[in-house]
N, C-alpha and C positions, 0 to 999 in steps of 0.2 A: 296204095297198099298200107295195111294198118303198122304201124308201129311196135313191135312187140314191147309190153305194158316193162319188162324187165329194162329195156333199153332206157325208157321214161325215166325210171326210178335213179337210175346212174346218174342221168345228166342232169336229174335237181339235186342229188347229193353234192355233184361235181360242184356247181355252182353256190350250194351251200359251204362247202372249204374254201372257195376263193375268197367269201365275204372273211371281214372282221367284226370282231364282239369285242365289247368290252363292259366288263362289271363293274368299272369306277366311274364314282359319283361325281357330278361337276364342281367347282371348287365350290359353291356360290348355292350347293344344294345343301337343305337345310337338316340339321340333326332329327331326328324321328321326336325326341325329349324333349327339346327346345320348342319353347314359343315366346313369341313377344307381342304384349297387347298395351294398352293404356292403362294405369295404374287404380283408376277409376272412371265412372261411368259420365258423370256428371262434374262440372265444379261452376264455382260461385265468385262473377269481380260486380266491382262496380267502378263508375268514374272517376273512383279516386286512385282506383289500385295504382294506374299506371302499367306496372311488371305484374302480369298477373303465369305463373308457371303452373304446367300440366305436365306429371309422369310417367315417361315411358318407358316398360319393365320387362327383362326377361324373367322364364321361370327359373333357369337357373344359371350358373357362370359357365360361359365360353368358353374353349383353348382359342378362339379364332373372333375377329372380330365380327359384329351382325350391325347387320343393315337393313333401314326400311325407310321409308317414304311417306307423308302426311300429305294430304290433300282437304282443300274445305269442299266439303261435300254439299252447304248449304247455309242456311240462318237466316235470321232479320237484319244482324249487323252488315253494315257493309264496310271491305274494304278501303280506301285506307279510309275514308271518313270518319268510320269511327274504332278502328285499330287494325293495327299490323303485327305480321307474324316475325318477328326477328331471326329464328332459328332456321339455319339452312333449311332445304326443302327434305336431303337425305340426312337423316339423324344416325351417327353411326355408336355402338356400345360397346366400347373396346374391349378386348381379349380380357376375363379376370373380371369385368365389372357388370353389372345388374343392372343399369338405369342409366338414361340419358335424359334430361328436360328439353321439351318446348316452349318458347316463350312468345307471353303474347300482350303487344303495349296496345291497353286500353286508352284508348283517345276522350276528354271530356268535351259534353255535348256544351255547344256555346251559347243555344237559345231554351235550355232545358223544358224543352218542351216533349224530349223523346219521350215515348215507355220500354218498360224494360226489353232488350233485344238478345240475340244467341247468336252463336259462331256454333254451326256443325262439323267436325273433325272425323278423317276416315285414314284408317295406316292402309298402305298400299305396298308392294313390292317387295317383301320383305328377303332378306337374302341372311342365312346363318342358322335360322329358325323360323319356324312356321305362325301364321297369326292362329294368336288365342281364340274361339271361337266366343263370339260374344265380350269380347274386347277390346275391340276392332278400333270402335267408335266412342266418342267423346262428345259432349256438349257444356258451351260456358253459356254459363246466363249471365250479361248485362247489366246490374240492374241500374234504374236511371234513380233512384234514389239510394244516395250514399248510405253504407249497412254500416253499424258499430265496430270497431274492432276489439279484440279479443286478446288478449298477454297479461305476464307474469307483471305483478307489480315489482319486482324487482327481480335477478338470473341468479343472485345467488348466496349463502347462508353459510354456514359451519358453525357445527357445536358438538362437546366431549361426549361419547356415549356414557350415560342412554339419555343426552339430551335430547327433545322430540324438536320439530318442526314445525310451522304454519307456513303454508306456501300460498299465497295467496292472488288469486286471479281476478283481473278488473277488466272491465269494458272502460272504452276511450268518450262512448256516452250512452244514456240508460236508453232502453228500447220501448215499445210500446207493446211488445212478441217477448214470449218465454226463449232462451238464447240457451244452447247446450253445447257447451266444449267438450271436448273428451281429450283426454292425455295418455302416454303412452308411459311407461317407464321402463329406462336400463341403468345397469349398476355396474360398481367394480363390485360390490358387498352381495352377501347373499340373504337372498329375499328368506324371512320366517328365522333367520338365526341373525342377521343384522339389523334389517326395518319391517315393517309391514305397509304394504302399500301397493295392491294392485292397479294393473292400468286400470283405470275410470271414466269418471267424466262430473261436470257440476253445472248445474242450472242456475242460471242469474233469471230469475221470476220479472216480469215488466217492471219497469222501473228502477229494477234494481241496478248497483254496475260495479259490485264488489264480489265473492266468494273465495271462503276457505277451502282449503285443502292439507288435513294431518298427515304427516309422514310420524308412526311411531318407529323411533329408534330404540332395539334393543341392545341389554348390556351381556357381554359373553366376559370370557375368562380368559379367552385366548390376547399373545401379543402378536400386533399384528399391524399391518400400513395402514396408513387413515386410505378410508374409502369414501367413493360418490355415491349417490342416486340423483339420475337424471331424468324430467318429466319435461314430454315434448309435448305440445300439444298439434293436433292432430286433423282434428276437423272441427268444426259449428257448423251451428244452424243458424239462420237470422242474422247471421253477422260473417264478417271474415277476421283470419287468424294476423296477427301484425308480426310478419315475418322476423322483424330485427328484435321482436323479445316475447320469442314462442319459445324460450329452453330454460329451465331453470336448473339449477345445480345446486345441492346440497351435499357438505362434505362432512363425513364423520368420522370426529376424531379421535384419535385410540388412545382411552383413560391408561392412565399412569401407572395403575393399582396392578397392572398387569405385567408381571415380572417375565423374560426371558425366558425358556427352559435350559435347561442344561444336557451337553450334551459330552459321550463317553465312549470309549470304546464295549461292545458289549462283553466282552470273554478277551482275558487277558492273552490269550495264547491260542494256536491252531497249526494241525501237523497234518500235510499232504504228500503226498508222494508226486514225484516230481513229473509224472506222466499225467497229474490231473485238469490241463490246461487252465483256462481261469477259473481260481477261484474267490470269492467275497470276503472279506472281513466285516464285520456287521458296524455301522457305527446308530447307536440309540442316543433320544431323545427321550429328556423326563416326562414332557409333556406336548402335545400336537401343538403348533403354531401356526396361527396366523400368516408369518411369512415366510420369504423362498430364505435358508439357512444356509451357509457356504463351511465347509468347514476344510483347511487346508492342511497338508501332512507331510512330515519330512523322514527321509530313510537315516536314521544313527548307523552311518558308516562305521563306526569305533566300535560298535556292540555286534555289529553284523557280518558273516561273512561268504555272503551269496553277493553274487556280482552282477548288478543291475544293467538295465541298458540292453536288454536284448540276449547277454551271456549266460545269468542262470534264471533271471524273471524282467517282466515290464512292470510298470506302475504310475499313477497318475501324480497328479500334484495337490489335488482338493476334489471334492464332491459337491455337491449339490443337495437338497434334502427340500422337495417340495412341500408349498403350506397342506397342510391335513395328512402329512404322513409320520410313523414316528421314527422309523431309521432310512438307510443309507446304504450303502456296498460300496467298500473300496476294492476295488477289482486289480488283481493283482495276478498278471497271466506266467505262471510258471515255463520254463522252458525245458524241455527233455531231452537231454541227451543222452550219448554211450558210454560217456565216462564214469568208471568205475569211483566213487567217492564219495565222505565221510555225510553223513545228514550238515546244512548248511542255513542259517538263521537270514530271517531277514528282521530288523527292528525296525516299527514304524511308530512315528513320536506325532500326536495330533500337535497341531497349534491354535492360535487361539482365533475363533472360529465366530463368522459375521451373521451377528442377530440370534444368537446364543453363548449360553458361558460352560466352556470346558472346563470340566472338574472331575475329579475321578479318578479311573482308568484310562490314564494319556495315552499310555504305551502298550503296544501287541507286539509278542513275538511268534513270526508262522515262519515253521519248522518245512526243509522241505528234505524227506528222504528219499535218498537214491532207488531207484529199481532195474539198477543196471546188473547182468550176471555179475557177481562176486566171487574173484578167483582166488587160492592160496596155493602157495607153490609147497609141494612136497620135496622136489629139490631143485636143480636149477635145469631139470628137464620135462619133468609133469607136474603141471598147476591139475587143482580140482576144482570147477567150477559152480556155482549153487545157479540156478537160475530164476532165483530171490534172495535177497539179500537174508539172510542167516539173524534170526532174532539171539542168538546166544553163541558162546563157545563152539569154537570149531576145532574137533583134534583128528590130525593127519596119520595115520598107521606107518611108521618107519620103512614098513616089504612095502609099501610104494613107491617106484623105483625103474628104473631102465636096467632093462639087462640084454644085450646084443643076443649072447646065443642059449638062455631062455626063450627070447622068441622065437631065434632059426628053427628052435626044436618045437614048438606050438604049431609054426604057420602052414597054409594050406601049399601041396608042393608044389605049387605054382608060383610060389613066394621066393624072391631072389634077392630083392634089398630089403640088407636090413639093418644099414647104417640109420636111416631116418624114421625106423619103428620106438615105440615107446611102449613097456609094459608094464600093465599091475597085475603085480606077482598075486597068484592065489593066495588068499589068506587075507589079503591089505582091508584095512578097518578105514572109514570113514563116521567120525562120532557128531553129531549138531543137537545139543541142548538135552544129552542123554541117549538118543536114539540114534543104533548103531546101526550101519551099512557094512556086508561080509560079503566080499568079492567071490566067486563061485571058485567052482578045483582045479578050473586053468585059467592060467593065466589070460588077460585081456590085450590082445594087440592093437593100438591107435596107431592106423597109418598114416603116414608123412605128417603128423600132427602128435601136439603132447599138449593136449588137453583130454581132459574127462570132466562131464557135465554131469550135474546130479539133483535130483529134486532135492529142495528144502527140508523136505515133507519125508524124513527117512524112514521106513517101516523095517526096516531088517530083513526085505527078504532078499534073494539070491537077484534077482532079474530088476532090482530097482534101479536105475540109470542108464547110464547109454554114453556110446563113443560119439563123439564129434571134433569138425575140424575149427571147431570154434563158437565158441556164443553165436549163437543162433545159426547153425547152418547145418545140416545134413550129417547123420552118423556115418563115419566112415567102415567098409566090410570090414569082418574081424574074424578071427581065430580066437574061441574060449567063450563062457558065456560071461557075462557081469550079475 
C-alpha cells in the first residue's frame, strides 16, 4: 500500500530536527580579507650570499596568529648540495604582525664549474588567511658567478637645516651590466616642508661603482625636534643588495634662529552655570610648533572658593598641546548640585610650561553660578521660592503671612486641618528687579507645606506662579487663585 505523500513529509522533517547545525567557523578557517602570499615573485643569491632571505606577507594584521607551509616544488638546485632551507617547514605570523622570512643557505660550488641554477618555492596549507592568488610561488636564481654588491657608502650624516645632503651609493665592484638600485624613504620630518626626496632609484652605468644621491633639506620657522630621513634600499638589478649597510640615516637638525612660542591663557575670565558639566578654558599659542608642548597648571586655593576634588568641580594637572596645533583645553568638569549658594571662583595659575614660554595671561578666573531654586523667607513660615536664581533685588510684600483661621474661612469644606496650612493673604506683592507679582482676591492655601514657587520672569499677572511642596515637586490642591 502506498504511503500517503503527507506521512513522508513528517518523517523527513522529523529527522531534519534530530540532526544538529552549526554556523561556526572552525578555529583554523581563514578570514574572507586576509591573504598571505610571498612578498615577491622572484629573487636573486649567488655563491657568496650564504643567508640568502625571501618574504612572506599578509595583506593585512591578524587578531589571531596565521599559518602556512612552504614546500620546494622544483629547480636545478639541489638539496643540500647546493643549499638548505633553515626555516621550519610551518612559518607561523603572529597575532599584530605582517611578515614572517624564509631563509635559505646558499652552499658554494667547490669545482665552479656549475651554471647558474633555481630553487622553486610553493606556500601550501595556509591556515588564518587565504593564499593570494598568484603569490603562491617564488623562484631564487643561483647564480654561479658572484654579482656586485650594492650599499650605502656610509649609514649615516646630520646637518643644521637647511643644510642639504649627498648620500652616496657604491658597488663592492664595477660591473660589466648597467646595475639599478632603487631606494625607499621614511621619515620622522615631513616630506615637501622638511626635505625633498622621493623614493627613487640610481643607475651605476658598466664600470662604474659610485653614485649620488641629493637629499634637499629645507628651512621652516617652526621650533621643533631634530628629525630623520631614512633611505632603504630595496632591490637591484645585476647585483645583490649587502644587507648589513642597505640603510642610511640622515638627521636634521633644528637651527637655533627658531625661538619657542609662547604660550597664555586666551580670556582672562569665564562664567558658567554650574549645570554645565565640562567645560574648556582655552589655553593659546603665539605660534604653531614643531613640538609636543606640555603646559602644567595649579588651583590658587587663597583666591578661590569652590571646592575641588569632586565637591563643586574636577580638574587636571597639565595639558598637552600637539606639534601643528595652536591651543589646548583645560577641562574643568563642573559639578551640580541642590545647594542653594552664592556664585563660587575657581583660580587657575599656569606654570611654566615644556617647549614654550609662559608669558601673559597666567591666570583665569571661571565663575561658576548656582542654578539651584532660590528661596527668601517672608517669615519664619513661608519662604518664596524663584526657580532661577533672581538676577537683582528681591522685595517680599509684608500680607505675606500665615493666618490659621483666614484659611478655615477660604478652604474647601472638606478641609479640616489647618494647623499645618500656610497662607498668602490676597493682596501680597512679590517685586524681582522691578516687575511686580499681585496675588489674586483670595487668599492662596499651601497644604502641609510653606513654600511658594515662582517664576523669575514676573509679568504681573494674576495666575503667574504656583503652589508647591517644594523645589521641584508637584503643586499641592488649593483654595483661592495665585
Amino acid at each position: 500500500m502506498a504511503r500517503d505523500p503527507m506521512w513522508n513529509r513528517l518523517l523527513f522533517f522529523a529527522a531534519l530536527g534530530a540532526c544538529e547545525f552549526s554556523t561556526e567557523l572552525p578555529a583554523d578557517a581563514p578570514g574572507p580579507a586576509i591573504t598571505i602570499g610571498f612578498a615577491d615573485g622572484a629573487s636573486m643569491a649567488d655563491e657568496k650570499s650564504s643567508a640568502h632571505v625571501i618574504t612572506v606577507r599578509i595583506s593585512e594584521v591578524s587578531t589571531r596568529d596565521v599559518t602556512v607551509k612552504y614546500q620546494i616544488e622544483g629547480g636545478t638546485a639541489s638539496p643540500p648540495a647546493d643549499y638548505d632551507i633553515v626555516t621550519p617547514e610551518t612559518m607561523v605570523i603572529p597575532a599584530g604582525q605582517l611578515e614572517v622570512t624564509l631563509q635559505v643557505r646558499v652552499k658554494a660550488d667547490t669545482d665552479g664549474t656549475e651554471a647558474d641554477e633555481t630553487i622553486a618555492l610553493v606556500l601550501v596549507e595556509p591556515r588564518g588567511a587565504a593564499l593570494a592568488i598568484g603569490t603562491e610561488k617564488h623562484e631564487v636564481t643561483i647564480r654561479a658567478r658572484a654579482l656586485p654588491r650594492v650599499k650605502f657608502e656610509i649609514t649615516q650624516s646630520s646637518a643644521q637645516e637647511p643644510g642639504d645632503a649627498t648620500i652616496v651609493a657604491v658597488l663592492d665592484e664595477a660591473s660589466e651590466f648597467d646595475i639599478t638600485a632603487s631606494f625607499a624613504v621614511t621619515s620622522t620630518a615631513t616630506s615637501g616642508l622638511d626635505y625633498t626626496l622621493p623614493n627613487g632609484s640610481v643607475t651605476f652605468a658598466a664600470g662604474t661603482k659610485m653614485m649620488p644621491i641629493n637629499l634637499d633639506v629645507l628651512d621652516d620657522a617652526l621650533d621643533e625636534d631634530n628629525e630623520t630621513v631614512t633611505l632603504t634600499l630595496t632591490s637591484s638589478t645585476n647585483s645583490l643588495i649587502d644587507t648589513l649597510q642597505d640603510e642610511y640615516i640622515h638627521t636634521i637638525l633644528d637651527d637655533l634662529v627658531d625661538p619657542p612660542p609662547t604660550v597664555q591663557f586666551q580670556a582672562p575670565t569665564s562664567t558658567h552655570l554650574e549645570n554645565a558639566g565640562t567645560v574648556n578654558v582655552v589655553v593659546a599659542l603665539s605660534a604653531i610648533s614643531g613640538r609636543t608642548i606640555t603646559v602644567p597648571f595649579l588651583v590658587d586655593a587663597a583666591n578661590s572658593n569652590a571646592i575641588g576634588g569632586g565637591t563643586d568641580y574636577t580638574i587636571g594637572t597639565s595639558i598637552t598641546i600637539a606639534p601643528g596645533n595652536m591651543t589646548g583645553n583645560v577641562a574643568v568638569t563642573i559639578v551640580d548640585d541642590t545647594i542653594d549658594e552664592p556664585a563660587e571662583t575657581v583660580e587657575i595659575d599656569m606654570q611654566a610650561a615644556t617647549n614654550a614660554t609662559a608669558t601673559g595671561q597666567l591666570s583665569h578666573r571661571l565663575q561658576i553660578n548656582d542654578n539651584d531654586v532660590v528661596c527668601y523667607g517672608a517669615n519664619a513660615t513661608v519662604d518664596v521660592c524663584f526657580d532661577t536664581p533672581p538676577t537683582g533685588a528681591v522685595t517680599i510684600s509684608g500680607s505675606l503671612d500665615t493666618d490659621g483661621g483666614l484659611c478655615a474661612a477660604t478652604q474647601p469644606v472638606n478641609w479640616t486641618d489647618t494647623q499645618d496650612a500656610a497662607c498668602v493673604i490676597a493682596g501680597a506683592t512679590i517685586t524681582v528687579n522691578g516687575a511686580t507679582k499681585v496675588f489674586g482676591s483670595r487668599p492662596l492655601v499651601l497644604v502641609a507645606a510653606t513654600t511658594l514657587t515662582v517664576s523669575n520672569n514676573l509679568d504681573g499677572s494674576s495666575n503667574e506662579g504656583a503652589v508647591s511642596n517644594g523645589p521641584g515637586t508637584p503643586p499641592n490642591t488649593c483654595a483661592g487663585t495665585a
